[in-house]
Every structure is written in C-alpha cells, then in structure tokens.
Phi, psi and omega in degrees: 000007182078186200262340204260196199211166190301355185254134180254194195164159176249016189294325172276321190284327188292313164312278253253335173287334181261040163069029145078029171289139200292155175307320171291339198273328186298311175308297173334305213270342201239359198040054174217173191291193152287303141059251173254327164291358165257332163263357173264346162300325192273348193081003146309320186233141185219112163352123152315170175288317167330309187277336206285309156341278190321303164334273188311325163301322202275007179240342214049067203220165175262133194329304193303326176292333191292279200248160169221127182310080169347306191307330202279343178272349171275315194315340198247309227266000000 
C-alpha cells in the first residue's frame, strides 16, 4: 500500500470551485502550514477530526464531502 493513508479528499478540486483559493489561504484560514496542505492534498497525510472540520468549514463544504473512507470499500468486499 505505499506511504499514503486510507482517507482520500476533494481539498484541491474544492479550492478550485472557491475562485481558485490558495493553498496558503487555505493553511491561513485552517492554522496549519502550507505544508500540511500539500500532503494532505497528496495524500499523505490524513487530518485530525479537528482539522478535518476546519477544512471543510473553510471550503464551505460538510466533513463527508471533503474526505472520504478508503477502508469502508475493503471492509464490505
């Protein structure tokens, strides 16, 4: 499986739906680095529920449209 972690996202196509907001603005607007908004767009990284929140507030989006469980389609199969 790599390095990356079971929670996926919409955090880049959703930045791009919000006039084209930055990477940094997003990190500004959440208090985390740029950064951590480059891995967790990348897929690296996967969010606290905290953060996972802030995000989703700042996109205006609900936590579930943002990220999504990897785990739950082996989990059913």
């Amino acid at each position: 499986m790599g390095n990356g972690t079971q929670v996926s996202n919409t955090i880049r196509r959703r930045r791009f739906e919000r006039g084209e907001m930055t990477q940094q603005a997003l990190a500004d607007a959440c208090g985390v680095t740029r950064q951590t908004v480059i891995a967790l767009e990348a897929g690296r990284y996967a969010p606290s529920l905290e953060l996972a929140f802030r995000i989703a507030h700042a996109l205006g989006a609900r936590v579930e449209e943002v990220f999504q469980w990897k785990g739950e389609e082996r989990a059913e199969g």
